[in-house]
C-alpha positions as CSV (number, residue, x, y, z in Angstrom):
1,X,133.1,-49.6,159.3
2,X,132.7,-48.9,162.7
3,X,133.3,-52.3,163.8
4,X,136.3,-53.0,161.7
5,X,137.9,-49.9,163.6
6,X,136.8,-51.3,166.7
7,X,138.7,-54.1,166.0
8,X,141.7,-52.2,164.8
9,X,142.3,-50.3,168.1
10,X,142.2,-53.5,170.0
11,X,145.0,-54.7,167.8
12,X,148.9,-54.0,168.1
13,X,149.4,-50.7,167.1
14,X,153.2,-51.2,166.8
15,X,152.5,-54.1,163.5
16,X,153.0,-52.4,160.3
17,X,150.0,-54.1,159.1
18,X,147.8,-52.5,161.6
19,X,148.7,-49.4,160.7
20,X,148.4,-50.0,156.9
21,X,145.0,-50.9,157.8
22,X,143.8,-48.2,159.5
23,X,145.2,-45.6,156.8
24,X,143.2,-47.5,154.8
25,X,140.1,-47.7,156.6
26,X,140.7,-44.0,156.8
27,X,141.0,-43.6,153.1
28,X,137.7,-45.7,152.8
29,X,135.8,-43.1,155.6
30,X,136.6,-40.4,153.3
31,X,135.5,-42.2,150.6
32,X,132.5,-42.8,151.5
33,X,131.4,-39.5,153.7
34,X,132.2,-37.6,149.9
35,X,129.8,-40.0,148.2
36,X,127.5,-39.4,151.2
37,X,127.6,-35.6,151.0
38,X,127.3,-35.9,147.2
39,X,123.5,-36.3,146.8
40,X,122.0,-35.8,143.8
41,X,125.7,-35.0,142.0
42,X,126.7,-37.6,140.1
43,X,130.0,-38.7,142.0
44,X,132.5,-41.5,140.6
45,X,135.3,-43.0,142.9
46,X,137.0,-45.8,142.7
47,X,138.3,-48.0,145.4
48,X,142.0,-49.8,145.1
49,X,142.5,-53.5,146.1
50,X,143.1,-52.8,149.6
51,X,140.0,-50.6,150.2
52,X,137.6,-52.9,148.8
53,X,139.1,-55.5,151.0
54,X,138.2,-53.2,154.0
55,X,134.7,-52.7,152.9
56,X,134.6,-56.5,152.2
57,X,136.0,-57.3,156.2
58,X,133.8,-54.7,157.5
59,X,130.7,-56.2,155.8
60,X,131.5,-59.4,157.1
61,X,132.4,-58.5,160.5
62,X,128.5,-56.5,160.1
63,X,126.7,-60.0,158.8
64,X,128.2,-62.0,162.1
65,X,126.9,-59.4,164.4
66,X,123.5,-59.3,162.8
67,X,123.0,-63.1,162.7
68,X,123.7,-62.8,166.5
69,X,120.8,-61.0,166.5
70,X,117.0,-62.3,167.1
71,X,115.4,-62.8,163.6
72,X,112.9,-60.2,162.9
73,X,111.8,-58.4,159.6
74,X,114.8,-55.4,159.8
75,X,117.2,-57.8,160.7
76,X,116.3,-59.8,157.6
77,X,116.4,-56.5,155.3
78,X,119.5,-55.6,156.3
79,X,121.5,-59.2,155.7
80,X,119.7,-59.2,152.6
81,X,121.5,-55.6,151.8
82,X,124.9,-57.2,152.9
């Protein structure tokens, strides 16, 4: 997620599509952080069209970075999780 943000605060902040993302992306960090604080409680939450297109791009943006990086065994593990 962090890179997708990174992204976002380099774009135009004035484009209405910018900021739709960026709600969203917030909406997705919440998300997630009450899944992640949810450990061993069975937690359900569902994710609209537009988060799950967040979570897609942020994936995504994560695989190009990691195949930038020099091929090793954690490298590997972790494309293999995206």
């Amino acid at each position: 997620m962090a890179l997708f943000e990174q992204l976002l605060q380099r774009a135009n902040c004035l484009d209405e599509k910018v900021l739709f993302a960026k709600e969203t992306t917030q909406y997705v960090k919440q998300k997630l952080q009450a899944m992640k604080n949810s450990v061993g409680v069975s937690y359900l939450t569902g994710f609209d069209s537009n988060e799950k297109i967040v979570i897609r791009q942020s994936m995504l943006l994560y695989t190009i970075e990691l195949l930038d990086k020099p091929p090793g065994p954690q490298r590997d593990k972790e494309l293999r999780q995206c």
